[in-house]
C-alpha positions in Angstrom: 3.6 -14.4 -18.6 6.0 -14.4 -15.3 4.7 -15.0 -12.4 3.2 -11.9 -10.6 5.0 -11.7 -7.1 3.3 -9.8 -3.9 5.7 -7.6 -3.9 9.4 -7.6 -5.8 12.9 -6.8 -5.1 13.7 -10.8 -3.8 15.5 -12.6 -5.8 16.7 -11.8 -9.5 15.5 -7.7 -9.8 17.6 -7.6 -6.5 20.3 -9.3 -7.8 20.6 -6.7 -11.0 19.9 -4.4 -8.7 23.1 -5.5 -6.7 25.3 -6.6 -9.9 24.7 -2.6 -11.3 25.5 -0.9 -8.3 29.2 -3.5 -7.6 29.9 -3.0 -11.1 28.8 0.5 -12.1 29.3 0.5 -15.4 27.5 1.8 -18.6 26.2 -0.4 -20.9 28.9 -0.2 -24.4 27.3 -0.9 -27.9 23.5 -0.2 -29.4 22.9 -4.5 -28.5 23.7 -4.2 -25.3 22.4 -0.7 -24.4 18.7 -2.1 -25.7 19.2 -5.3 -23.4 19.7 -2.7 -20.5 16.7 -1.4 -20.9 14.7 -4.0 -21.3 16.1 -5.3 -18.1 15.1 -2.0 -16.5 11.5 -2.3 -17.6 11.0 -5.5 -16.2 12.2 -3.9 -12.9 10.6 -1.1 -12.8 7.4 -3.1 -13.9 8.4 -5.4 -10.9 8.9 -3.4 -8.5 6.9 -0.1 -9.4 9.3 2.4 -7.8 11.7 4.8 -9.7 15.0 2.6 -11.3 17.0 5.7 -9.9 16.3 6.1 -6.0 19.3 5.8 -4.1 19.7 2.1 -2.6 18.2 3.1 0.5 14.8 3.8 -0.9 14.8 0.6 -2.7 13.2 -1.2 0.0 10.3 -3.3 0.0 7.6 0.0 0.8 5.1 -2.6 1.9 7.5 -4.5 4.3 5.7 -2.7 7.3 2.6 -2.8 6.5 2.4 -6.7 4.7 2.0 -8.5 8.3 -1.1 -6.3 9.0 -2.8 -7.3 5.9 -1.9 -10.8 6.1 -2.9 -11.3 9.5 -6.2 -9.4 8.7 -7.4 -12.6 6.3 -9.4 -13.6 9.2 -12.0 -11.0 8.8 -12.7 -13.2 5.7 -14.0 -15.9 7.5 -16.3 -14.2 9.4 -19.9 -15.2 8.9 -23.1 -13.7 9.0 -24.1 -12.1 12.3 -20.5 -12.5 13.5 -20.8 -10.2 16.0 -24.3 -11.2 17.6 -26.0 -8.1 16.7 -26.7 -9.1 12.7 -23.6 -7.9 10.9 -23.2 -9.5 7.5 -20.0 -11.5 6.7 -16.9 -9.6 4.8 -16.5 -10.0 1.5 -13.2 -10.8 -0.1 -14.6 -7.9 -2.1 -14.7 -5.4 -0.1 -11.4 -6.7 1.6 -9.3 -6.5 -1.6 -10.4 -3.1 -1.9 -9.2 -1.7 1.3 -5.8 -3.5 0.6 -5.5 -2.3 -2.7 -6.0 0.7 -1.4 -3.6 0.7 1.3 -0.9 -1.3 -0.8 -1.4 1.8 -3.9 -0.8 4.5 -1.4 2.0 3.0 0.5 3.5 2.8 -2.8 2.6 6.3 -3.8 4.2 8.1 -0.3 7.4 5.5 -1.0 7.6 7.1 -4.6 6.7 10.2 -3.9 8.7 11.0 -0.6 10.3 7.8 0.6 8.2 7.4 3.9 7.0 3.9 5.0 3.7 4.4 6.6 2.7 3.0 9.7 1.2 -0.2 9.5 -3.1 0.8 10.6 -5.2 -2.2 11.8 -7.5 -3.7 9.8 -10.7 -4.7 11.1 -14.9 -4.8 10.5 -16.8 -2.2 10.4 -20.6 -1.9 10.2 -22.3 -3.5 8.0 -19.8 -5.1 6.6 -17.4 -2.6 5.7 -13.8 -2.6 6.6 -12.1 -0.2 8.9 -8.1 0.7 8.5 -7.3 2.6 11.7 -4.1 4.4 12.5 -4.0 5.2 16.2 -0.7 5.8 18.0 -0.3 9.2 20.3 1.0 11.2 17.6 -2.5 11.1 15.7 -5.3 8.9 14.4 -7.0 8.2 11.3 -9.8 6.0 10.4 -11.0 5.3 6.9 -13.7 3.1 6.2 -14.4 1.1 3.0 -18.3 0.0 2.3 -19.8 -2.8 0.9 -20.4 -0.9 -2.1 -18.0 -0.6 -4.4 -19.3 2.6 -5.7 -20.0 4.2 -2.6 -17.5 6.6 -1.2 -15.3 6.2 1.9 -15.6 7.5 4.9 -12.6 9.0 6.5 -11.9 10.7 10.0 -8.4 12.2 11.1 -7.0 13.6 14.3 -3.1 15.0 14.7 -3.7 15.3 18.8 -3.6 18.8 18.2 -5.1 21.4 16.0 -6.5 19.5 13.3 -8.8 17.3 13.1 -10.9 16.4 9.8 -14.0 14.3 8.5 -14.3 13.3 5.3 -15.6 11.0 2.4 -13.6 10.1 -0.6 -13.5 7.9 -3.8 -11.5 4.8 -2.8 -11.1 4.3 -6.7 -9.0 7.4 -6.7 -5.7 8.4 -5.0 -6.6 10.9 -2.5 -3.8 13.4 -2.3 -5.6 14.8 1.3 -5.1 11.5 2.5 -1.5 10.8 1.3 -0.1 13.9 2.9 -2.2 12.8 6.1 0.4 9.9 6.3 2.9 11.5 5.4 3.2 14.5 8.1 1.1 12.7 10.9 4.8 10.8 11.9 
């Protein structure tokens, strides 16, 4: 099997990408029509965005939001009592699942309306949870991803205005409420 890359359109995928667009051209013959689409697959397997979005929207939809998580890899080498007052270390556990989260529904507002979202910090929370935070003066949101990985998040969201919300979710699940938070807090 190819190697799995973070997250695609480098290299070859943008190349095809690039070679379809300079040469615009439909694919002649039954042969060469099937070879197409196998080439699609593997993109759209790649990349996981729609073959068809205009070239604008076939960005990277985790560019923004990469250097956060990367730079966040130091809460996993945080140790028991880490902050003097008996916090337990993060698990890589419970840190994949907040970035699979966050990576999934940066994805799903790039699909779904093209929007990069803002990149949150990423940081501990109590007891060893961890905290994505969005807070810039046009609003705020805080979810927060136990330990237990069948305990349900906690989230909290403010627009500086009229709404503000608390919530808990299933991080296993897209949450729709939370998608359109992104999306229309910019």
């Amino acid at each position: 099997m190819a190697e799995v890359m973070d997250y695609p359109l480098e290299g070859a995928a943008e190349d095809l990408y690039d070679y379809a667009a300079q040469e615009s051209r439909n694919p002649q013959g039954k042969e060469e029509q099937e070879l197409w689409e196998k080439a699609r697959e593997a993109i759209l397997e790649w990349t996981r965005i729609p073959f068809d979005l205009p070239f604008r929207r076939r960005q990277n939809p985790l560019r923004r939001i990469q250097p956060a998580i990367e730079s966040s890899r130091y809460l996993l080498q945080l140790e028991d009592d880490w902050d003097t007052e008996g916090s337990p270390a993060i698990t890589e556990a419970t840190w994949t699942r907040a970035v699979e989260w966050l990576n999934n529904h940066a994805v799903q507002i790039w699909r779904s309306h093209g929007i990069e979202i803002d990149p949150p910090d990423i940081g501990p929370g109590p007891d060893g949870s961890i905290d994505l935070h969005w807070d810039f003066p046009e609003y705020e949101l805080l979810i927060n991803f136990p330990t237990d990985p069948d305990a349900m998040a906690d989230c909290y969201g403010d627009d500086r205005g009229a709404i503000r919300f608390k919530a808990t979710f299933d991080p296993k699940t897209t949450n729709e409420g939370v998608l359109l938070w992104l999306k229309n807090a910019k």
